[in-house]
N, C-alpha and C positions, 0 to 999 in steps of 0.2 A: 703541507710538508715544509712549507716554505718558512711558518708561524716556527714549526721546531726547529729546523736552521739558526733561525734570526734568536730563540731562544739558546741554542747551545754557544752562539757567537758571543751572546751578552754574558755567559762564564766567566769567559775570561778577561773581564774589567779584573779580576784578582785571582789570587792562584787559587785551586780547583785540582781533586786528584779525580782522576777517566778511570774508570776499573774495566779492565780488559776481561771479559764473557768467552769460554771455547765451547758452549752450547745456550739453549736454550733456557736450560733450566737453570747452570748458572750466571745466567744473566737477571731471572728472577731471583734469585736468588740475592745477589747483588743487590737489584733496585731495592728488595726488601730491608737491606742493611742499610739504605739512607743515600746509595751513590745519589750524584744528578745526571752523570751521563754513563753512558757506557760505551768500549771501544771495543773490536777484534783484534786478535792477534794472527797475523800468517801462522808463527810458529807452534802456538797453540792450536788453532785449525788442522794444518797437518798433522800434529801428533796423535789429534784424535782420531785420521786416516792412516796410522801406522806408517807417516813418510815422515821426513824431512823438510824442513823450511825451504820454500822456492819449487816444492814439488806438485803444488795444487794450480788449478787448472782458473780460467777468470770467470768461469759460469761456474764451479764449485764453489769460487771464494764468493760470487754475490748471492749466489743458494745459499750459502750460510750466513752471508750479511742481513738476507731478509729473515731469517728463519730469526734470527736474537733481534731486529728490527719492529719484527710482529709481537714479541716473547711481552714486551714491555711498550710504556710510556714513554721512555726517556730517548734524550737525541744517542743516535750511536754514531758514530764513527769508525770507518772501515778500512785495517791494513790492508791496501790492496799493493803492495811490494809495488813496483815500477809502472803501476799501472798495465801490467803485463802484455807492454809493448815498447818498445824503442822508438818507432816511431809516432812524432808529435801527435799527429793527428789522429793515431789510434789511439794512445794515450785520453787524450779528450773524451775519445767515444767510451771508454770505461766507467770515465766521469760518470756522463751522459748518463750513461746505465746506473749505477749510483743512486745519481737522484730519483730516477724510476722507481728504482723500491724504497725509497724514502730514508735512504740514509741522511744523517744530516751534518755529514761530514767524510773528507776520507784524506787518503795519504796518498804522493808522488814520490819514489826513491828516484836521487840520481845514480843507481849504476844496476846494474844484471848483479847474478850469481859472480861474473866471471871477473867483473871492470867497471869501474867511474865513470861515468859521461864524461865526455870533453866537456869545457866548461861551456860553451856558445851551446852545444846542445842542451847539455842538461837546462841552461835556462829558457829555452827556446821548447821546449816537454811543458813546463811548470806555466809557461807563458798562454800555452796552449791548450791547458788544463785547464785553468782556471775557471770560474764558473759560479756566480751572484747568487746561486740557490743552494750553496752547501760550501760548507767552513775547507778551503781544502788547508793541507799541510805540506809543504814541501820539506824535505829532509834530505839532508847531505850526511852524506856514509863513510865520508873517509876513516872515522875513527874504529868504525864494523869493519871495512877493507883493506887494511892492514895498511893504510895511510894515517899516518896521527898526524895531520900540519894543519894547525889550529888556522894558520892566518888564511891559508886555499877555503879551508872549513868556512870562516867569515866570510870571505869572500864571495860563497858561494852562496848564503843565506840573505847574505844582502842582496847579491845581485835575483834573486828569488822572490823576495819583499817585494822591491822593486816592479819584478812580472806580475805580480799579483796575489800572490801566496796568502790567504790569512794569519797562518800561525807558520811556524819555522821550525826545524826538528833537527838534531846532531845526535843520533844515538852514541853511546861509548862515551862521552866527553870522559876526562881522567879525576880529573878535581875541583874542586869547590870555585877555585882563583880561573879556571877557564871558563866555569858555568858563568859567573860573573865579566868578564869579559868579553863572551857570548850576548848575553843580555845587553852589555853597555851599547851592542854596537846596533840593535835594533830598535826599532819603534813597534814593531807590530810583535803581538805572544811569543812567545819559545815555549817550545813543550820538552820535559826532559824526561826522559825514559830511566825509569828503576828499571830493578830487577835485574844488574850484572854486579854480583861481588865484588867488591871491594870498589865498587863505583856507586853505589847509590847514598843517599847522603837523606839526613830527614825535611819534612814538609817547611817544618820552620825556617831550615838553611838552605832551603830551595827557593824558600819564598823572599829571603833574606838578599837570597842571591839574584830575585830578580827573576824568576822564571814565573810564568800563568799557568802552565798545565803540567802536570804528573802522571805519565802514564806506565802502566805496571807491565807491558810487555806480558813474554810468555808465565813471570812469577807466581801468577795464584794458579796455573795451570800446571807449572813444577811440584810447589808444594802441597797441591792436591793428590799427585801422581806418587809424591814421595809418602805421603799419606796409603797411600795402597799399597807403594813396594812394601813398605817397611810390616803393615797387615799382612798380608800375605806370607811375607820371609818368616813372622814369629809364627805361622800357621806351621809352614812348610819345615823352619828347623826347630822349632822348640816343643809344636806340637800345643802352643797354649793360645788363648782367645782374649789376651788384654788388651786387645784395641777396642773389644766390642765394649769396655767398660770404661774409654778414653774418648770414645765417640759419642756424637749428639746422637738424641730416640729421632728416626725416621719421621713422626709426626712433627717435631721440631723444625729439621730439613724443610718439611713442608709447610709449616706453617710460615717461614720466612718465605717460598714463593708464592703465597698465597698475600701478600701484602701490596 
């Protein structure tokens, strides 16, 4: 396990997009398209359990980490939100677990559903976390927590680096000139999260700007789902079946997780 860690570490010498799996199958699914790594998404997870982000349990979210873990080859890395503990020490123990099913990589939030860590705590979780056999990421949330202050945001990625963090994570950032300013102020990866409108920017000007990893969040599990409403709705009000001749043949599907 420790061989695919130190391989998913060595990504990010350059930028590299993570494609975020909400099952099994498209996680094969994925690998077959050419990803190198694959990651989870809490929000994606839950919607496949009819909840909401923040609603799933930490034996549910590592159940499903090993389930896309096993599905494939490749390193995954796992939303596991705040490490679904407050306190340091249990945080770690999460890790801990983590590595157990061979993830080879995962995420620490600084805040709950409710609130931001103070800042000595949050760094003091991250510090605690940390852990030589799998890539962790630490991620500061002000710009998801209805705090947008870029300079707390740095502050708080540095002081994170600093603890140990491999890669550094700001979901929400607003534009191109903070991604970059983000970037300027670290040594170790930045990973920036697509998949919120009118914030995601392309591969080129991400890479331009200085970032190693792209991760897609809940996005291909949205567009999948819109994918269904929208089948479904023309069933339901028009009564016609033009998705079925908009859509890939089921042997197709499969032949891409068969790769």
């Amino acid at each position: 396990m420790r061989d695919k860690a130190e391989g998913f570490r060595s990504l990010h010498q350059r930028c590299f997009v993570i494609a975020n799996a909400w099952d099994a199958g498209s996680a094969r699914i994925l690998a077959g398209l050419g990803f190198q790594a694959l990651a989870t998404s809490s929000g994606a997870h839950a919607g496949t359990l009819g909840r909401r982000d923040g609603q799933v349990t930490r034996e549910e979210a590592l159940a499903h980490a090993r389930a896309i873990v096993e599905a494939t080859d490749l390193p995954v890395s796992a939303d596991l939100e705040n490490c679904f503990a407050d306190d340091p020490a249990q945080a770690a123990e999460t890790v801990r677990l983590a590595v157990e099913i061979g993830l080879a990589g995962c995420s620490i939030e600084d805040a709950t559903r409710d609130r931001v860590y103070d800042f000595d705590h949050a760094v003091e979780r991250v510090a605690a976390a940390r852990n030589s056999r799998l890539v962790l990421t630490a991620r500061a949330e002000n710009f998801v927590r209805g705090r947008p202050d870029l300079d707390d945001t740095i502050k708080r990625l540095q002081a994170f680096e600093k603890a140990g963090a491999d890669v550094l994570m700001a979901p929400g950032l607003p534009d191109l000139e903070s991604v970059r300013r983000v970037c300027a102020t670290l040594s170790k990866p930045f990973n920036f999260m697509a998949g919120i409108k009118g914030k995601s920017f392309s591969v080129a000007e991400l890479q331009s700007a200085g970032v190693r990893r792209i991760s897609l969040a809940t996005s291909l599990w949205r567009v999948a789902m819109t994918g269904l409403i929208d089948a479904a709705r023309e069933v339901k009000e028009r009564g016609t079946f033009g998705y079925v001749e908009r859509s890939l043949a089921t042997a197709e599907i499969v032949k891409l997780t068969e790769k």
